[in-house]
C-alpha positions in Angstrom: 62.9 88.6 -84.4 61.7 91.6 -87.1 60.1 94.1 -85.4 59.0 97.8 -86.8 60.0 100.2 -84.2 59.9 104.2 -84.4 62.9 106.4 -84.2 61.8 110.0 -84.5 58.5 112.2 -85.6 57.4 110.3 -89.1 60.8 107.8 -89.0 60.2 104.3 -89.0 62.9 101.5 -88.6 62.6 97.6 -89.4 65.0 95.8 -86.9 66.3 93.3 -85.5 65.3 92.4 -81.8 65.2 89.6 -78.5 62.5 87.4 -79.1 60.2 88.1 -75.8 60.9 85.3 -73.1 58.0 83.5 -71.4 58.6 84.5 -67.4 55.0 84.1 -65.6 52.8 81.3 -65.1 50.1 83.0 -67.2 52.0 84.2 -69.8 51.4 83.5 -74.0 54.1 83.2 -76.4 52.5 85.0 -79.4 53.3 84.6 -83.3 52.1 87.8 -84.4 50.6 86.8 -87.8 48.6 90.3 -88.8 48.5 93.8 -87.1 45.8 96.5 -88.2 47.0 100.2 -88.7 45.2 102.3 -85.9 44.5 105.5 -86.0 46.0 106.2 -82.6 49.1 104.6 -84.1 49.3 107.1 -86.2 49.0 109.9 -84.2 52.2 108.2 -82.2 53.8 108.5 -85.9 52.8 111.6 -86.8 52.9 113.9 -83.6 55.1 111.5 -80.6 52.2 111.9 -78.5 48.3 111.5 -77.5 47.8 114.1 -74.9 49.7 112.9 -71.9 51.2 110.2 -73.5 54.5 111.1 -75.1 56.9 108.7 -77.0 60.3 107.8 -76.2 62.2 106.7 -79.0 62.8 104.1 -80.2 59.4 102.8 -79.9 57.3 100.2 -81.4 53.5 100.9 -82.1 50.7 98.6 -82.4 47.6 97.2 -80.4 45.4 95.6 -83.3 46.8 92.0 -83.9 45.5 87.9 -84.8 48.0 85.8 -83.3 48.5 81.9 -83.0 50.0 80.8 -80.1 53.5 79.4 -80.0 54.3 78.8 -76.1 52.7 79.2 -72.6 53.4 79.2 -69.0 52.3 76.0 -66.7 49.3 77.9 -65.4 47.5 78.3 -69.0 45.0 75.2 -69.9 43.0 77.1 -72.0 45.0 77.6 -75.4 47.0 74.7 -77.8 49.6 75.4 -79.3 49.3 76.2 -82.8 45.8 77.8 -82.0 44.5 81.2 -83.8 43.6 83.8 -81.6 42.6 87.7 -81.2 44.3 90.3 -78.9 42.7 92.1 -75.9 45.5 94.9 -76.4 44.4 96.1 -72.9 46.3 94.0 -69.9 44.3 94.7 -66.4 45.8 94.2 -62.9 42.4 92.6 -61.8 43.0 93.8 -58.1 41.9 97.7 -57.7 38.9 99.1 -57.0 37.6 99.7 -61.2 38.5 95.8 -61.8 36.5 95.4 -59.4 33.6 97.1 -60.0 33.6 95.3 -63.6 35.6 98.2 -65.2 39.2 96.2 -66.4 39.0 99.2 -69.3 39.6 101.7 -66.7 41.7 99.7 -64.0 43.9 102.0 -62.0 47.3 100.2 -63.5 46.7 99.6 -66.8 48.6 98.7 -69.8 48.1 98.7 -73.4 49.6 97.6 -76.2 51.5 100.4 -78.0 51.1 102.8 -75.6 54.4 105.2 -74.2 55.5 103.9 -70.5 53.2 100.6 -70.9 53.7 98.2 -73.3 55.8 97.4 -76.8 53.6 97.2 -79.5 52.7 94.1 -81.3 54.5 95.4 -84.8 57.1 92.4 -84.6 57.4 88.9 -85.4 56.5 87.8 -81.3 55.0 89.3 -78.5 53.6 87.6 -74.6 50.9 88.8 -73.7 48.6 87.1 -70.5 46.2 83.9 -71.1 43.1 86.2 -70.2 43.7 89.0 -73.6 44.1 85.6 -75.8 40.9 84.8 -77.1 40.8 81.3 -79.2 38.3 81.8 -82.5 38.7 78.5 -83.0 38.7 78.8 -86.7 35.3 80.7 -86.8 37.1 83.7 -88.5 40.4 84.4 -90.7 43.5 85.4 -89.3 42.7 88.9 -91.6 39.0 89.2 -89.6 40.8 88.5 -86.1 42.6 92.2 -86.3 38.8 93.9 -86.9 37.8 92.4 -84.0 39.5 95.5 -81.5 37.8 98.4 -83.6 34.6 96.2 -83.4 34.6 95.8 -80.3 35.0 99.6 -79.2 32.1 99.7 -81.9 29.5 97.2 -79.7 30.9 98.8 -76.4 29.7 102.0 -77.5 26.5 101.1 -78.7 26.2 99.1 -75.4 26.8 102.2 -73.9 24.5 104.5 -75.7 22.0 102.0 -75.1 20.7 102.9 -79.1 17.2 100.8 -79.3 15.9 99.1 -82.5 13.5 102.1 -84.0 15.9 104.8 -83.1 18.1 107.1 -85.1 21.8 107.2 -84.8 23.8 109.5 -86.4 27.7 108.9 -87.1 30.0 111.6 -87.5 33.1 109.9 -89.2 33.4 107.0 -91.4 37.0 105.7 -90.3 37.3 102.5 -88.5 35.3 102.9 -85.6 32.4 104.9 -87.1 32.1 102.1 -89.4 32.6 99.7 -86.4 29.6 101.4 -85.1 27.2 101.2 -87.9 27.7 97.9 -88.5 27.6 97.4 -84.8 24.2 99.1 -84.0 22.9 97.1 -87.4 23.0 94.3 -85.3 20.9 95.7 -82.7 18.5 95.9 -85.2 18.7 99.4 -85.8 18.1 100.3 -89.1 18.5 104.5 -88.9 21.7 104.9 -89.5 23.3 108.4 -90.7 26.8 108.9 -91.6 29.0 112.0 -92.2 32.0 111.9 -94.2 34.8 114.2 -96.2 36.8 111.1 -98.0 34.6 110.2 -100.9 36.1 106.8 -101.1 34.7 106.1 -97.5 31.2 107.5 -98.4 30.6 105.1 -100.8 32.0 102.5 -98.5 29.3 103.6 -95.6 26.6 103.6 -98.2 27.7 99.8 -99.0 27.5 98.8 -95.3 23.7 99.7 -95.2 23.9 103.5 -94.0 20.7 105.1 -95.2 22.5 108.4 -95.6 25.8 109.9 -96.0 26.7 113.2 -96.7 30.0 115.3 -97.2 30.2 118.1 -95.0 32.9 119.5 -97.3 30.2 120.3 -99.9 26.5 120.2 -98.1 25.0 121.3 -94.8 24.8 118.0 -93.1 22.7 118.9 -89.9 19.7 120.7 -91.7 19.9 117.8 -94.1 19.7 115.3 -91.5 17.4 117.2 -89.7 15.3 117.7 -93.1 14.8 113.9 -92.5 14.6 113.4 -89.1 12.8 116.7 -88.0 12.6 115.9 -84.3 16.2 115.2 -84.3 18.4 112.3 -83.7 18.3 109.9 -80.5 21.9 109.2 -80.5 24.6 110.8 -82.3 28.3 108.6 -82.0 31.1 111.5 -82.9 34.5 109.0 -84.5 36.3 111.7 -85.9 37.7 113.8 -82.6 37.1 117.3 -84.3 35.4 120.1 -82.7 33.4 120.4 -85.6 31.9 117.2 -85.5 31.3 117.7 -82.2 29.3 120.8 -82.7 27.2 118.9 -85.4 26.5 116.2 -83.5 25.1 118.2 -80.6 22.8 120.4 -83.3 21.2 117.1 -84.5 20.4 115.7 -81.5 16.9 115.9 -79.9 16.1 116.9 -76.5 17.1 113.9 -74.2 19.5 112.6 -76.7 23.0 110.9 -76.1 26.2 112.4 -77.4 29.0 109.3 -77.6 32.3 110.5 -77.2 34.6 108.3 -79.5 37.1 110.2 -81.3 40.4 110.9 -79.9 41.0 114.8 -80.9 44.8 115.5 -81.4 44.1 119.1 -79.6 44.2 119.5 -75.6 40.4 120.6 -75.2 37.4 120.4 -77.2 34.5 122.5 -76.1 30.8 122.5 -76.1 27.7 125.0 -76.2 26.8 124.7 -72.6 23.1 126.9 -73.5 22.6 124.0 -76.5 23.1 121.0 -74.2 21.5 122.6 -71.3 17.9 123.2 -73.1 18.5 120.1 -74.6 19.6 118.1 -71.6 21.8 116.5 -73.7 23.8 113.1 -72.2 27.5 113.1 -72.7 29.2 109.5 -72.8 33.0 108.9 -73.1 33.3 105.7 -74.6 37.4 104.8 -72.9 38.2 101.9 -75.5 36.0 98.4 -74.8 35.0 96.5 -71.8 34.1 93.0 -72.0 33.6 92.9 -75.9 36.2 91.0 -77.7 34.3 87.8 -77.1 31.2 89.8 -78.3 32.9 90.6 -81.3 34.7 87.2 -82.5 31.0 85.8 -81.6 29.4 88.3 -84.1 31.7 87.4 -86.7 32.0 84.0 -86.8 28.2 83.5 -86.2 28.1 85.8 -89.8 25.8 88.5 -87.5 28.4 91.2 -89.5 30.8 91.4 -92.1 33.7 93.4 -91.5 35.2 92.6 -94.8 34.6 96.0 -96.7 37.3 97.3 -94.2 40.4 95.6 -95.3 40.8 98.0 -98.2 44.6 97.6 -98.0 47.7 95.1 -97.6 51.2 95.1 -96.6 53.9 92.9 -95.8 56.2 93.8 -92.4 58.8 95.4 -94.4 56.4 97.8 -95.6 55.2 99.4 -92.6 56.1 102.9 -93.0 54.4 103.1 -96.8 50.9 101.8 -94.3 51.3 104.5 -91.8 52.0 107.1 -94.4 48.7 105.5 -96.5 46.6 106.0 -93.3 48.3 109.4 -91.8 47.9 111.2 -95.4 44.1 109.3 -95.8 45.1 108.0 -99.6 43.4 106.2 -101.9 40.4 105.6 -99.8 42.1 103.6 -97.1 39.9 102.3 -94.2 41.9 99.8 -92.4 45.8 99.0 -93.6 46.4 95.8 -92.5 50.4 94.5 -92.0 51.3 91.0 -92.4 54.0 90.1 -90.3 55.2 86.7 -91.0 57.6 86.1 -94.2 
């Protein structure tokens, strides 16, 4: 099979590969049909590493993937063959004590897709994953919408999580994938407040588009004292996508007292740090939002019931062969990408 794998710091390699063998009762022969360009991907491209986790070449990338199944083990009765589905990237042992306590996102032996030391990415032609991160969308969605359904998801877990309320203000600091899988997720809660920060001007257009009722460039304006100007008792949550300290700082200055600050981003550097007198007076809440629990099925539901459109992300399209022109696209933020997408069939 063609797979895309990496071979050094910005190097990237189509090749020639085994096709992944069924070996367990549970597992899924996969025909990869589109994977979407993450930004953690990237940062595996650009840098070899996210914190801790440190690439050892060669490598292949990807966790964002539609799929339709080619082959299962005798234990799966859930799935045809032939059948479209979207990818739970995240593989759980189901057996310590966060499974357990309803928290597969967190389970003591995880593995993820396209991460160093867990799993092989999904850039290439096949992949197996287990029956439970197959999810059927019998035909609700396209193949395309499928791979927006992991950002989305990590969009309605977070809003889950910050437990934003219809008649509430929500602040977004970053209109890249997630912060756009976040407005578009707390529009479906009914909440209508929604203010955005952004640098790419492509992207603030875009966030104006999906029903933000204010964006501003932080480049060129004073974004807390002009969201402030319009919410003057501050905001009730603010959802910080772009893992930079100063977005973090900004999103603590709008706040209110008693509001929720959403850790989202993932920030290249070691440590980020905070005004421990500002979130003290405030009594600020601090939420790490680790990926998504329990909401791919929330998020195929969403979009095949028509509850949001996702559409306006797909700004950009590649075949497999490609690859390395989509991770340049999204590592140097050209020509307004959102979300690259990589077809992987011929």
């Amino acid at each position: 099979m063609r797979s895309q794998i990496l071979t050094g710091i910005g190097q990237m390699e189509l090749c020639e590969a085994s096709s992944p063998q069924i070996i367990r009762f549970n597992d899924v022969l996969l025909k990869i049909e589109y994977v979407g360009v993450c930004g953690s991907d990237v940062h595996y491209y650009e840098t070899g590493c996210i914190g801790s986790q440190v690439v050892r070449y060669p490598f292949r990338v990807g966790h964002e993937c539609s799929a339709t199944v080619e082959d299962f083990g005798s234990a799966v009765t859930q799935l045809e063959k032939g059948e479209p589905v979207v990818v739970e990237p995240a593989v759980s042992c189901w057996h310590c004590d966060q499974c357990r306590a309803d928290r597969p996102h967190t389970c003591r032996k995880l593995k993820f897709l396209g991460c160093p030391g867990q799993i092989e990415g999904c850039l290439s032609e096949y992949l197996v994953m287990p029956s439970e991160c197959c999810f059927p969308t019998k035909d609700r969605i396209t193949l395309r919408q499928g791979v927006l359904c992991e950002p989305l998801a990590i969009g309605i877990y977070a809003v889950q999580q910050s437990k934003l309320a219809k008649g509430q203000a929500a602040a977004i600091f970053g209109a890249g994938p997630i912060g756009l899988s976040c407005l578009v997720a707390a529009q479906a809660q009914n909440v209508s407040k929604l203010y955005v920060t952004e640098k790419i001007v492509e992207r603030i257009g875009i966030a104006m588009g999906a029903g933000a009722v204010w964006v501003g460039n932080p480049d060129n304006q004073d974004v807390v004292e002009d969201i402030l100007s319009l919410e003057p008792e501050g905001i009730d949550v603010a959802c910080e996508c772009a893992g930079q300290q100063e977005t973090v700082d900004q999103a603590i200055e709008v706040l209110k007292p008693g509001g929720t600050l959403m850790l989202i981003g993932i920030p290249r550097e070691e440590r980020v740090s905070f005004s421990p007198d500002l979130i003290r007076r405030k009594e600020i809440s601090i939420i790490n939002v680790r990926r998504q629990n329990h909401c791919t099925q929330r998020a195929i539901d969403l979009m095949g019931k028509g509850k949001v459109n996702m559409d306006f992300m797909m700004t950009h399209h590649y075949n497999l062969d490609q690859s390395k022109e989509a991770f340049d696209l999204v590592a140097g933020h050209k020509d307004g990408v959102v979300k690259a997408l990589i077809k992987v069939q011929r």
